[in-house]
ZAMI-612503 format. One line per field, with one value per residue (C-alpha): x, y, z; residue number from 1. Coordinates in steps of 0.5 Angstrom, whole numbers. Layout:
// residues N
X (X / ...) .
Y (Y / ...) .
Z (Z / ...) .
k (NUM / ...) .
//
This chain:
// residues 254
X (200 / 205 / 205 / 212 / 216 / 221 / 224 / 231 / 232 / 239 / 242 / 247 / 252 / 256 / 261 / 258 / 253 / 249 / 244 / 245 / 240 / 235 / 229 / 226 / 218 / 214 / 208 / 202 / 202 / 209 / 216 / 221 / 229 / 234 / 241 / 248 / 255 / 256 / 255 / 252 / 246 / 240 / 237 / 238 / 234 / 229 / 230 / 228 / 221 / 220 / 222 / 229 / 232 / 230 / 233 / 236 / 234 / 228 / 220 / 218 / 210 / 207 / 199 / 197 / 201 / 207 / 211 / 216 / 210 / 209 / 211 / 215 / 210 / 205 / 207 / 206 / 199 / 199 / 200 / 208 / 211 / 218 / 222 / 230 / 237 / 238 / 232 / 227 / 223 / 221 / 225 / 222 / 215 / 212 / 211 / 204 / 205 / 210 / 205 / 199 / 204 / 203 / 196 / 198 / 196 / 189 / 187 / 181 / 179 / 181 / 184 / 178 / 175 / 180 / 181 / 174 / 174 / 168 / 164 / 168 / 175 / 173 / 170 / 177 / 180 / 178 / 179 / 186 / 188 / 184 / 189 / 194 / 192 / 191 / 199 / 201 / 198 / 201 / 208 / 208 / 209 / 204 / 211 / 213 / 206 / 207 / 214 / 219 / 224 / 229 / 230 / 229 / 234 / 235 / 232 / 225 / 227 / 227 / 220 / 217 / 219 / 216 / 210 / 210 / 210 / 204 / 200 / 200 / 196 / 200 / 200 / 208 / 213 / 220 / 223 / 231 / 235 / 230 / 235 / 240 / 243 / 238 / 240 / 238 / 232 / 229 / 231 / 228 / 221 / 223 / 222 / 215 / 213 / 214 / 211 / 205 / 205 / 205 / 199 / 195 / 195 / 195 / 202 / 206 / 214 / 220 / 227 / 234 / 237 / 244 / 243 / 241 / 238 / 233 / 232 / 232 / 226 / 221 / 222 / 218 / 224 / 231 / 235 / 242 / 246 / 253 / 255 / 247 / 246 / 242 / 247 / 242 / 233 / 230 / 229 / 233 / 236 / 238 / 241 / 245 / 249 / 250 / 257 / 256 / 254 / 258 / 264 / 260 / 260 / 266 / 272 / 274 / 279 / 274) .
Y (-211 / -212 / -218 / -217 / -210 / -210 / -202 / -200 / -206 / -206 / -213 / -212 / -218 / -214 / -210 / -214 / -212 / -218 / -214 / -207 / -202 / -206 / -205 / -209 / -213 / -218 / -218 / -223 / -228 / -228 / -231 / -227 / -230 / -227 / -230 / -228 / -231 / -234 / -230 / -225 / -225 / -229 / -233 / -228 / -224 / -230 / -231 / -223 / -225 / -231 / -227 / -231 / -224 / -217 / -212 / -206 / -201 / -202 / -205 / -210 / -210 / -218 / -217 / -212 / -213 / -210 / -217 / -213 / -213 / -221 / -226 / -232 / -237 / -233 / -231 / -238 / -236 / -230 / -234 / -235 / -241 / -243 / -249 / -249 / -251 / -257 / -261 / -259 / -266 / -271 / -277 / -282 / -280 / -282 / -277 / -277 / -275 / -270 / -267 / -267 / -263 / -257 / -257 / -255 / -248 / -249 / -253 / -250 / -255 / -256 / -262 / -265 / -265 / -269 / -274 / -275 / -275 / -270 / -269 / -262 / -266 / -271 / -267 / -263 / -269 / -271 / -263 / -264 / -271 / -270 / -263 / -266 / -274 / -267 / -265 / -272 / -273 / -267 / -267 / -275 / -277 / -283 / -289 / -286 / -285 / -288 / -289 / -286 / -280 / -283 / -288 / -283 / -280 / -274 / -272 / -274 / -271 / -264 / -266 / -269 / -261 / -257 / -261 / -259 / -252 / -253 / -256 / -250 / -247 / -241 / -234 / -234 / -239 / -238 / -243 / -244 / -247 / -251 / -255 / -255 / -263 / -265 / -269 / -265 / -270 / -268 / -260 / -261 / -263 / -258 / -252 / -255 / -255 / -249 / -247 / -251 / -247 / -240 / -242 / -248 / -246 / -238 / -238 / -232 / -236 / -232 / -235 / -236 / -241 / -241 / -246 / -240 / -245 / -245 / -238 / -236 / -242 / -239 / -233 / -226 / -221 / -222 / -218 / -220 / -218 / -218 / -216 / -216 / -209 / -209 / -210 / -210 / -213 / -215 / -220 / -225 / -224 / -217 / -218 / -224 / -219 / -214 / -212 / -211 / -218 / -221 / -218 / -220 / -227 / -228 / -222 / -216 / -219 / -223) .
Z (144 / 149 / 154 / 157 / 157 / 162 / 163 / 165 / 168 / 171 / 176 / 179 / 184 / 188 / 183 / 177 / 172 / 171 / 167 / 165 / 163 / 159 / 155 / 151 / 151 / 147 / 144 / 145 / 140 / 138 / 140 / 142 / 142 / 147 / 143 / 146 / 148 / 155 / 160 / 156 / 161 / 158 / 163 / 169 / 165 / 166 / 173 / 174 / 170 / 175 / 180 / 182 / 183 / 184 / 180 / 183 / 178 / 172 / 172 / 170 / 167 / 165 / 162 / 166 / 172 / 176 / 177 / 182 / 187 / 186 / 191 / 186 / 188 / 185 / 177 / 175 / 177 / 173 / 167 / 167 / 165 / 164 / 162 / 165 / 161 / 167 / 167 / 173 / 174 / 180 / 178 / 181 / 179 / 171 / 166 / 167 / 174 / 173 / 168 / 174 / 177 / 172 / 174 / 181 / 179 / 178 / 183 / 187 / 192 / 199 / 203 / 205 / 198 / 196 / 201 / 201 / 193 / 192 / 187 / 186 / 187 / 182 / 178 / 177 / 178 / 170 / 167 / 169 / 166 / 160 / 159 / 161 / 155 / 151 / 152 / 151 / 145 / 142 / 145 / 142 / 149 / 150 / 150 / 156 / 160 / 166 / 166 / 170 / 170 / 172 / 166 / 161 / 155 / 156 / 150 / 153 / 159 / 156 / 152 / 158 / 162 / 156 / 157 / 165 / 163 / 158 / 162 / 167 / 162 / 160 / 157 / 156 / 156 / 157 / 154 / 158 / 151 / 149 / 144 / 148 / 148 / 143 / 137 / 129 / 130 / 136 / 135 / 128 / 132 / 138 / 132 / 130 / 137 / 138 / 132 / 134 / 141 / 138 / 132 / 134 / 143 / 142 / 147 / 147 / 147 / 149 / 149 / 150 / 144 / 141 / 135 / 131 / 126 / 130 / 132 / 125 / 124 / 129 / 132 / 130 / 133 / 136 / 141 / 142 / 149 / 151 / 158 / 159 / 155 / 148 / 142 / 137 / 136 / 130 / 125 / 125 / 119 / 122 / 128 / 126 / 120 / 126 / 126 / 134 / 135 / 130 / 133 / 141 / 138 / 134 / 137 / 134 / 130 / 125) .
k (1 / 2 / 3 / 4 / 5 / 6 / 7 / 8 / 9 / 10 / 11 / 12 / 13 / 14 / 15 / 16 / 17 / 18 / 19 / 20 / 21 / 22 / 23 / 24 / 25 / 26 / 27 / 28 / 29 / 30 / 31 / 32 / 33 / 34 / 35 / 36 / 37 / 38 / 39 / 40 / 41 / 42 / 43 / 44 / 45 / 46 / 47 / 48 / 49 / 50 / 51 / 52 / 53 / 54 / 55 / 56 / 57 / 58 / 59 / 60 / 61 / 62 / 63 / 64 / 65 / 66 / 67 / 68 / 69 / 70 / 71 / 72 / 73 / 74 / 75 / 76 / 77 / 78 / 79 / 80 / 81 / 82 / 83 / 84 / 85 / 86 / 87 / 88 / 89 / 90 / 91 / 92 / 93 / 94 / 95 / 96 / 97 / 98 / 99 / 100 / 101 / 102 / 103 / 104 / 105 / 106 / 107 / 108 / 109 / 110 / 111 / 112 / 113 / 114 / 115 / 116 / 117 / 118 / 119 / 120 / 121 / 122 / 123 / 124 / 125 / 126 / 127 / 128 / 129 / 130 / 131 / 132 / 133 / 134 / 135 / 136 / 137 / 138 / 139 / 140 / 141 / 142 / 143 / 144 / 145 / 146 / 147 / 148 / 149 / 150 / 151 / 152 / 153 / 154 / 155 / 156 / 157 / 158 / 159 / 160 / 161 / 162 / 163 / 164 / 165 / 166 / 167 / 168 / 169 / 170 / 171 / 172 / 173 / 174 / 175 / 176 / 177 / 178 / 179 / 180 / 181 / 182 / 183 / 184 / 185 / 186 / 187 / 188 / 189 / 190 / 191 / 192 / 193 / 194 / 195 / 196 / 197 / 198 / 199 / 200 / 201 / 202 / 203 / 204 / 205 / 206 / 207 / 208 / 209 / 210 / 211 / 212 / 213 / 214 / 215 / 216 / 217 / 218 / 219 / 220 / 221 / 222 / 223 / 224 / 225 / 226 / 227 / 228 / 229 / 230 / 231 / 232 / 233 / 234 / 235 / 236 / 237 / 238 / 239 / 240 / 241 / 242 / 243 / 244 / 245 / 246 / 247 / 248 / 249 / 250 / 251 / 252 / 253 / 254) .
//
């Protein structure tokens, strides 16, 4: 069953063609890579799915709906998280409170509520902490609770920003290189992680990864892009010995 398609998309800036012609979808319960060289169109793809940018031409259909017709503040609450290259955290805030923020979406009371902490407002208030201790302990986070941003290392950071996109409870996550600045170690916990919220959470994964060792280690399906067109989709192994994406990678001369 298809989570994510997206048809015929096409994204142009001016005489450049950011994506073109594109056609893929993700299945529920599986995690999707989008590999490629710099500029091949990744994470342009990912800001079409968020709503960053309208494409000029194409559809795009997330669990039923036409996310072209959704405002960009409202595909969050359809269930579409996302995780950036460049960490997108409060950085005076703890991590504790930049998880809390994740549950924004959830949120069904109204000002009065909370400022008179009602019993509905409390009551909430309890769900989205226990959620959020819950990410915590999964994402082995708890030295770090209550301290701030500011002084984390960056390999925290991009741990701390994954949790905040768990926290909103997603059906698809969009992981924007995930491994990106990690250390081996911190990129061989990043692999089980995902793993983890595949198997255990039930979320459907789609990212944008070059450490092709961990493409190969957790995704179901691959599709290669170069210049923002499909250059070849399957398995990892299929894709990585495509004479098309190796000369995408490597130039035609290798």
């Amino acid at each position: 069953m298809n989570l994510l398609e997206l048809r015929n998309v096409t994204l142009k800036f001016g005489g450049v063609t950011a994506v073109n012609n594109l056609s893929f979808s993700v299945q529920k319960g599986e995690v999707y890579a989008l590999v490629g060289p710099n500029g091949a169109g990744k994470s342009t793809v990912f800001n079409l799915i968020s709503r960053f940018y309208k494409p000029f031409a194409g559809s795009i259909q997330f669990d039923g709906h036409d996310l072209l017709q959704e405002k960009p503040a409202d595909v969050a609450a359809l269930g579409v998280a996302r995780t950036f290259q460049n960490n997108e955290l409060f950085e005076h805030s703890t991590v504790l409170q930049n998880l809390l923020i994740g549950r924004h979406r959830h949120r069904n009371t109204n000002f009065l509520s909370e400022v008179f902490f009602t019993p509905n407002a409390r009551k909430q208030e309890l769900q989205n902490r226990h959620m959020v201790e819950e990410i915590i302990d999964f994402l082995d986070l708890q030295p770090y609770r209550d301290k701030m941003i500011a002084g984390l290392p960056y390999g925290v950071r991009k741990v701390v920003e994954l949790g905040r996109a768990l926290a909103t409870g997603p059906n698809i996550l969009l992981l924007d290189e995930p491994a990106s600045g990690l250390s081996v170690e911190e990129t061989t916990d990043m692999r089980w992680w995902i793993d983890d919220i595949r198997r255990q959470m039930g979320i459907t994964v789609l990212m944008v990864e070059h450490d092709m060792g961990l493409v190969s280690n957790v995704s179901d399906r691959v599709l290669a892009l170069a210049d923002g067109a499909k250059l070849s989709e399957g398995t990892p192994a299929h894709v990585q010995s495509d004479p098309a994406v190796i000369e995408a990678y490597l130039g035609g001369a290798a």
